[in-house]
N, C-alpha and C positions, 0 to 999 in steps of 0.2 A: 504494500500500500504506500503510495508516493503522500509525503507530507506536505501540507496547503503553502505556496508562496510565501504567505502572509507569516506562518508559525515559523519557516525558517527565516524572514527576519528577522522575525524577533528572537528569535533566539542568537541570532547575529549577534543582533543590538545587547544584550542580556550579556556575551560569553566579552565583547570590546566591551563593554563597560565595566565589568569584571577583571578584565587583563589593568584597563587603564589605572582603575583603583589599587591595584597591587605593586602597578609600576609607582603611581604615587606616594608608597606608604613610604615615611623616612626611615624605619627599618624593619628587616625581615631577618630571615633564619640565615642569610649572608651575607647581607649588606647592612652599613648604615650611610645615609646620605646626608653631611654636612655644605651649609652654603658660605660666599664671601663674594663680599661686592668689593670691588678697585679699579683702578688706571690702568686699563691695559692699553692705552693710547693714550697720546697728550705729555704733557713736560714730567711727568709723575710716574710715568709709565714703567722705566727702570727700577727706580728704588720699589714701587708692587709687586714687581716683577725678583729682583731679590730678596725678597720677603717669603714671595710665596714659593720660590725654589726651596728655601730651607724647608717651609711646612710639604711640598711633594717629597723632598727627599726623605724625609722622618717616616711620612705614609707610608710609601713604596717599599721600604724595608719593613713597618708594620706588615703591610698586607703582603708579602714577598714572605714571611712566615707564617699566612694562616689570618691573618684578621685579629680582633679581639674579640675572643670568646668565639671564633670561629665567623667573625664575619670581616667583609672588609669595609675598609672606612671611604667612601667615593666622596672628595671636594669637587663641588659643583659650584664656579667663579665665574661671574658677568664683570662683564667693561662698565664702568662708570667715566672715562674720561676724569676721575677728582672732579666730577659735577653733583654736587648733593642731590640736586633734582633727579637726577639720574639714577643716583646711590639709593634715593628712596625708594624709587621706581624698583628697583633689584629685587631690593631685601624684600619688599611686599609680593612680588613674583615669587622670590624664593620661597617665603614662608609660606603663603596664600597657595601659587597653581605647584610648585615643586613642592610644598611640606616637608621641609627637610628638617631635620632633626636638633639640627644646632645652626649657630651662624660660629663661623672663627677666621679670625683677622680680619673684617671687614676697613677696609682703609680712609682715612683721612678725619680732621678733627669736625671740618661740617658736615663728611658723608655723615659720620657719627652721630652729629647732633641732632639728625633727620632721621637715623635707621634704630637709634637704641629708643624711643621710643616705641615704635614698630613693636620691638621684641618682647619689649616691658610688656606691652597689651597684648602680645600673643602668648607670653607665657614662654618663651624660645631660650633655651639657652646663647648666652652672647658671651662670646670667651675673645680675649686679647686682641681687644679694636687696635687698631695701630694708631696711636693717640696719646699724648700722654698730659691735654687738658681736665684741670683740676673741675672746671666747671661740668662735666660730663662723669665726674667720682661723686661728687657731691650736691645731694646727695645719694648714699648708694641704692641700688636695685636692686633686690633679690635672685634674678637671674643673671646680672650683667658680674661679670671677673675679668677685670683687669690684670697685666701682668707687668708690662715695663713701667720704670718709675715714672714721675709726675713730669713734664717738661716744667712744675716751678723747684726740681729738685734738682735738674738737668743747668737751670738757669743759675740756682744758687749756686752751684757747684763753682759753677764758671767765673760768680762774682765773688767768691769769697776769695779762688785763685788770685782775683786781679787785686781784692784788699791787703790781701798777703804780698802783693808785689809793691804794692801804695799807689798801685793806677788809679787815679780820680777821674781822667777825663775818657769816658765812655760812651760812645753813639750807638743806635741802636736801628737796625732795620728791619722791616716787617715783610712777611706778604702779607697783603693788603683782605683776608678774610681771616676767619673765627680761630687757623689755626694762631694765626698772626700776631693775633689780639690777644690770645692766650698767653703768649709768649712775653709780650709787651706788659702785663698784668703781671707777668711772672717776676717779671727782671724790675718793674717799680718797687712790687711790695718787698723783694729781696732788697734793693738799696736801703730804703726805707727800716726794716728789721736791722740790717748790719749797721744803721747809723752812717751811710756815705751818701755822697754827693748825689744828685740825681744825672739824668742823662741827659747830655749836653747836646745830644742831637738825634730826633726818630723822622723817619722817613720809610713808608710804606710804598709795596711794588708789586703788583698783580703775579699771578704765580706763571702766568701766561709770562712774565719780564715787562709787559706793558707800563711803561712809567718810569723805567728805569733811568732813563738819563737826569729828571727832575728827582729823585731818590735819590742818586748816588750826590748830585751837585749838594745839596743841602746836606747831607754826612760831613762833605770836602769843604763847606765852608767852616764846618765846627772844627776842622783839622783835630779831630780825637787822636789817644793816644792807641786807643782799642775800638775796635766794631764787633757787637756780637750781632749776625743774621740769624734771626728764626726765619728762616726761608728752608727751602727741599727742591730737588731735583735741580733740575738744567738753571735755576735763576739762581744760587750759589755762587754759581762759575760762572755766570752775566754781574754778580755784584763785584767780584772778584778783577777781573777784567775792567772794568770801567772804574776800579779807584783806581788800578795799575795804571789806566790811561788817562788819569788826571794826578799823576804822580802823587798817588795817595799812598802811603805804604804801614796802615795803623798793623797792629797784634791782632788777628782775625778770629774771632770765634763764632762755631757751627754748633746746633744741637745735632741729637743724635739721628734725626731725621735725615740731613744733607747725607746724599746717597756717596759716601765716604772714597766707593773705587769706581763711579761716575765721576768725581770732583778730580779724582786722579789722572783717569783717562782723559778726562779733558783737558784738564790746564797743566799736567807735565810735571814741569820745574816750577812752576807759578804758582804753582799750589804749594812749593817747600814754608811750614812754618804754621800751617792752618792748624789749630786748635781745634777739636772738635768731642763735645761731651758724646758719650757711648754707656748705653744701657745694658749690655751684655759685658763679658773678658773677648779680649783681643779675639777674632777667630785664626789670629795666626799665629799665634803664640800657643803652647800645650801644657799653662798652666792647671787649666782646669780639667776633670775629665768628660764632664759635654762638650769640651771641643776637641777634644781627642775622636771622638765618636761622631762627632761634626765633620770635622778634617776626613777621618777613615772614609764614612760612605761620599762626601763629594770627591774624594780620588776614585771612588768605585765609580763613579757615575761622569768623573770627568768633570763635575762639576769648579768653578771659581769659589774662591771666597768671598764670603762679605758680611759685614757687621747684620746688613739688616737679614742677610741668609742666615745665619746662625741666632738669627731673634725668630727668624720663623721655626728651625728645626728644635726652638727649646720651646717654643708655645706646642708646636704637632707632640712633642715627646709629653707635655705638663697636660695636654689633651687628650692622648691616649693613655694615660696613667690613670686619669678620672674616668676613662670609659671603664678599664679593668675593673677599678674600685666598685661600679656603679654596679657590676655584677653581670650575668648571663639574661638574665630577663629587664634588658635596660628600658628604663624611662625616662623622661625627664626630670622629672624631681629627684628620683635616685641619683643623676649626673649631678644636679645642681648641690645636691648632697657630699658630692664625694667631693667636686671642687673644694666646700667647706672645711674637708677631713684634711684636706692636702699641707696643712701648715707644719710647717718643720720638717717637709718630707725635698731631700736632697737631691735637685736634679743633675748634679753631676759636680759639683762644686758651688752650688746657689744651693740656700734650703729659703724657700717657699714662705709665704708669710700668710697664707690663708686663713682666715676663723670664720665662725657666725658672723664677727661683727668688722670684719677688714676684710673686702673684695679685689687688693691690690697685690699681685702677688710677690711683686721685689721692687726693691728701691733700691739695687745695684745702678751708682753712675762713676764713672772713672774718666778722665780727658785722655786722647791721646791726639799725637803730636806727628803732623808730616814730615816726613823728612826723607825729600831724593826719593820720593814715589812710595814710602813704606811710612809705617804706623809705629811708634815707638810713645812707650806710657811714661 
């Protein structure tokens, strides 16, 4: 007896709807699918990009033995261009039509200010935004876990170095959005607590570099002794360049943000002397043993090094550690649990600061120092 048209339809319709639902679920008996929105195009593009080679390399050797608890871990990453609009746009895709199960590393301080709301109202696990504005910690969120320190602890670091040297006269430049402002906030309130002078000179610069000539002239009229950039990616090496060509030559400092072997490849010898705060240990140095383990698999895989690669392969290792914890029958309140449980627990020469009541997981800041293309502490 031949079945009516109509019944195998629907039963079409019935078994795709069914498949589609299954592809959907953030995890099953071998997968779990985590998301992360950033710049995979635009001046930003590099440093997301070495971010996120550390967190595939940590995976790939995860799931390269089996998964966790027998499943594997799939990052599923959208281009935002560093356009918040954009970034919003992601994270609500991801969480909303892909369901994934967590968001990790989602990039930038305004994608952030737009996407961890998102996550807060869906309930999503949000592990180590790449951000280290104070305004986006406080206050904290029950699901949101922070890992790298604060950029106002990145700032201070920087300003106490130059108190200790008796530098007074300090200029300050921005890009010109919410990371910018962070920064700018960071480095007042630090003068401010140490009792020093304020800055003699700020000048703000679109991350695109737009502005930059009227940016850098207003720095080179205060003739500072120091310039600290909270700037990132290719306008670094645009600020860099344009005091050099107004024979400016102050003591330069970066946060950890400026893509460190970007800044290198570009400017050479021009870069000897850059100061630049770091949230992680050297990744070239084998002081610690997460970068011993960092170093190993990017020679297995060929990969380069780089500061912000080895911040992503210690968030992917601090993120499968919490899956482990979270147990065989994972959830997300179990996850968000185990992040909790993780304080004191030693990623390889860092131990963890996590509690109920602190979502930040380390306040490692160290400067290190260009020189003749290499990084010396």
């Amino acid at each position: 007896m031949t079945m009516p048209r109509s019944i195998l339809m629907l039963v079409a319709l019935l078994l795709t709807a069914v498949s589609l639902q299954l592809a959907a679920q953030p995890v099953t008996d071998n997968r779990i699918r985590i998301g992360q929105s950033g710049p995979q195009t635009g001046p930003l593009a590099e440093l997301n990009g070495d971010y996120l080679s550390g967190i595939t390399l940590y995976l790939n050797a995860v799931n390269a033995e089996g998964g966790v608890h027998g499943r594997r871990v799939e990052l599923l990453t959208m281009d935002d261009a560093y356009d918040p609009v954009l970034a919003e746009q992601n994270v609500k895709n991801l969480i909303e039509r892909e369901q994934v199960f967590a968001l990790l590393g989602v990039f930038g301080t305004g994608s952030n200010s737009k996407t961890i709301p998102l996550a807060v109202q869906a309930n999503v696990p949000y592990f180590a935004p790449y951000t280290g504005a104070v305004s986006l910690r406080e206050p904290a969120h029950p699901n949101v876990f922070h890992l790298r320190a604060s950029y106002a602890h990145e700032v201070e670091t920087i300003i106490r170095h130059l108190a200790q040297s008796n530098v007074t006269s300090i200029a300050l430049i921005h890009h010109a959005d919410p990371f910018g402002e962070a920064g700018l906030q960071a480095a007042q309130q630090a003068l401010e607590r140490l009792n020093r002078p304020p800055l003699v000179a700020v000048a703000s610069v679109a991350s695109s570099g737009d502005g930059m000539d009227e940016a850098v002239a207003r720095i080179a009229e205060a003739n500072p002794a120091a310039v600290i950039m909270v700037s990132a990616g290719k306008v670094s090496s645009m600020i860099i360049r344009s005091l050099k060509a107004r024979d400016q030559h102050p003591m330069l400092f970066g946060l950890s943000v400026v893509s460190s072997r970007e800044l290198v490849a570009e400017l050479g010898q021009a870069a000897h002397g850059v100061v630049l705060a770091q949230v992680t240990p050297s990744p070239f140095r084998i002081d610690h043993p997460v970068v011993r383990d960092y170093q190993r698999m990017a020679k297995s895989e060929r990969a380069e090094y780089s500061y912000a690669g080895l911040e992503g392969f210690i968030a992917a290792k601090v993120f499968t550690e919490a899956l482990r914890r979270a147990g065989p029958e994972l959830t997300r309140s179990g996850l968000l649990s185990a992040f909790e449980e993780l304080g004191g627990w030693d990623v390889g020469g860092l131990k963890l600061n996590y509690s109920r009541s602190n979502h930040v997981g380390l306040e490692y800041v160290d400067l290190s120092v260009i020189s003749h293309g290499r990084f010396s502490h």
